[in-house]
MARLUMNU-746089 format. One record per residue (C-alpha): residue in three letters; x, y, z. Coordinates in steps of 0.25 Angstrom, whole numbers, padded with zeros to 4 digits, always signed. Each point is the difference from the previous one (the first is absolute). Layout:
N
ALAXYZ ...
END
This chain:
173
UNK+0361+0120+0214 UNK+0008+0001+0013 UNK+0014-0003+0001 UNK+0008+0000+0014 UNK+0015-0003+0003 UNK+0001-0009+0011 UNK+0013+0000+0011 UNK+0003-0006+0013 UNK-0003+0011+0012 UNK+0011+0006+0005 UNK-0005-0001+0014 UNK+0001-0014+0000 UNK+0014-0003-0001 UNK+0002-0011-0010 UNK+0012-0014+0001 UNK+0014+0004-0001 UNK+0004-0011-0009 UNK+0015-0006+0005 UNK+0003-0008-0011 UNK-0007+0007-0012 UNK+0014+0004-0005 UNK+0005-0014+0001 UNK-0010-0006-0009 UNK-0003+0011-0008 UNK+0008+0012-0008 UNK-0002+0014+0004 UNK-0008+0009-0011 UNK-0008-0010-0004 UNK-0014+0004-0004 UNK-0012-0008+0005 UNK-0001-0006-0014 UNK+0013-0006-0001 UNK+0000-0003+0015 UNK-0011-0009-0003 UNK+0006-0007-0009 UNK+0013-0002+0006 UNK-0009-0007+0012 UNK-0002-0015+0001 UNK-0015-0004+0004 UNK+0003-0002+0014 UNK+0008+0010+0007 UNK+0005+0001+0016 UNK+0005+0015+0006 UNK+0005+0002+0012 UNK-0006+0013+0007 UNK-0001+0009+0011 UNK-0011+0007+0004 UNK-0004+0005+0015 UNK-0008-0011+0007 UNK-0011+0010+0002 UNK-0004+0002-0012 UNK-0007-0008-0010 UNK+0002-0004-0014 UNK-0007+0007-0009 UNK-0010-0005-0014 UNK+0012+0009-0010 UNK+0014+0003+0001 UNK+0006+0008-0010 UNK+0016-0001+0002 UNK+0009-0007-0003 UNK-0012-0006-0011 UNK-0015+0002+0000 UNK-0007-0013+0011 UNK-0012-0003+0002 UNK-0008-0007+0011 UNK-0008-0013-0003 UNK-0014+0008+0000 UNK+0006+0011-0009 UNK+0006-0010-0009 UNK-0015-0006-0001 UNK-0005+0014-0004 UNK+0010+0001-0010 UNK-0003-0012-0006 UNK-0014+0003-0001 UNK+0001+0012-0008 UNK+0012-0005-0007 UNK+0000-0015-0001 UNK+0011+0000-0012 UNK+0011+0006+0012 UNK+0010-0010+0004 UNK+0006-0002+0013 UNK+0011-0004+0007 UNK+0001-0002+0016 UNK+0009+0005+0010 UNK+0001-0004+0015 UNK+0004+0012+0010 UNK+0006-0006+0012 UNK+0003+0008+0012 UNK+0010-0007+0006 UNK+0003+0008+0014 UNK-0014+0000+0002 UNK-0002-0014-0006 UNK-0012+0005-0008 UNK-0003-0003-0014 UNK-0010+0006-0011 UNK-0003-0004-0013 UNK-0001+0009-0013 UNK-0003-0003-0015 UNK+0008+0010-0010 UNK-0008+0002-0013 UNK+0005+0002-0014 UNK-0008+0013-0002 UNK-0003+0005-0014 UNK+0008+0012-0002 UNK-0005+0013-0010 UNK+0005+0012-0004 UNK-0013+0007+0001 UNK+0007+0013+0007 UNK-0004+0013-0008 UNK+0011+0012-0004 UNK-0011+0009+0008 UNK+0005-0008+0012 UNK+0011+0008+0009 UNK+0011-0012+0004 UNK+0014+0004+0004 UNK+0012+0001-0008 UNK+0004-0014+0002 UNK-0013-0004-0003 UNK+0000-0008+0013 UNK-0012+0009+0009 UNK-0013+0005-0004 UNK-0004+0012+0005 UNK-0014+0001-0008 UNK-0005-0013-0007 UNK-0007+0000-0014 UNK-0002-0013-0004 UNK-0006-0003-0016 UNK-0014-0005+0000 UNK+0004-0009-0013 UNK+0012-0005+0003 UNK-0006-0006+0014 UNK-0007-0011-0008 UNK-0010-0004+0012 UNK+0011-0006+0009 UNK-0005+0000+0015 UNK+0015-0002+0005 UNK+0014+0006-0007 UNK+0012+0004+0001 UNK+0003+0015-0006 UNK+0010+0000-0009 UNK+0009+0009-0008 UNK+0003+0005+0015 UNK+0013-0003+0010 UNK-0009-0001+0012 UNK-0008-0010+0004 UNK-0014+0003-0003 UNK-0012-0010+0002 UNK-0013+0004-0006 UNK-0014-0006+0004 UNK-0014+0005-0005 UNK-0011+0004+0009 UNK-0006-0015+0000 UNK+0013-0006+0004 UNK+0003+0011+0011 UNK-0014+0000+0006 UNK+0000-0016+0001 UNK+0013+0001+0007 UNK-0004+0010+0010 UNK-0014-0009+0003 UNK+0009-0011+0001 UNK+0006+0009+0010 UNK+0015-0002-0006 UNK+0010+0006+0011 UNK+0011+0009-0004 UNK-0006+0004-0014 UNK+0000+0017-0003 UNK-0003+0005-0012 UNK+0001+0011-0010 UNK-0011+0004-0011 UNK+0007+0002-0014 UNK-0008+0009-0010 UNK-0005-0005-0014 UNK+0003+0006-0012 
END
């Protein structure tokens, strides 16, 4: 059993969002972000003309493209999703993404060294019981915005050849 945390590459520079704030409180967290979204959603962005939109973004909420969101859904068909259109409007381009309501466990282990406000990792340990077979979740029990996938999920994603996806292996306890 393999666990991996999942994140958007740094060197693919993700949407600055220009009306987040106006739709959305700052400090939210994913789950009530989710909440707080209606089914449909529509964000103006910026991102250079050059570069392309990528399968995850992970600020301001956790996106997915439409391929990802089909992987999600077929090692979790219970997530629900709501949907987001990114539109570029300087370079009048637009991308869809689907934002899934990820389980979230506090599965973290004490052995696990985490900063002080609990918001980085520096050495993951996740517990082997608490984990319950999910494929996809969200870490809990944590500040930070943690996404954990198992070695089935990541290894589709990466034959599906998902752009803009890094990850981390955990440890299990």
């Amino acid at each position: 059993m393999r666990y991996f945390m999942i994140y958007a590459d740094k060197r693919n520079p993700q949407p600055r969002f220009l009306d987040w704030y106006t739709q959305m409180r700052p400090g939210r967290s994913d789950r009530q972000i989710y909440e707080e979204l209606s089914r449909q959603n529509h964000f103006q962005i910026e991102l250079n003309r050059e570069l392309s939109f990528m399968d995850l973004i992970c600020h301001p909420c956790f996106m997915v493209s439409k391929e990802l969101a089909a992987l999600i859904r077929i090692y979790s068909p219970e997530i629900q999703f709501k949907y987001a259109t990114l539109f570029d409007k300087e370079n009048r381009r637009s991308a869809y993404y689907q934002i899934p309501n990820l389980p979230e466990l506090d599965c973290l282990d004490a052995k696990s060294e985490v900063s002080k406000d609990r918001s980085v990792i520096m050495k993951g340990i996740l517990k082997k019981e608490k984990i319950q077979m999910h494929s996809i979740f969200r870490l809990g029990g944590i500040k930070g915005r943690y996404l954990v996938a198992d070695l089935n999920f990541v290894e589709s994603a990466y034959r599906r050849e998902v752009m803009g996806m890094r990850i981390e292996e955990f440890m299990i306890e």
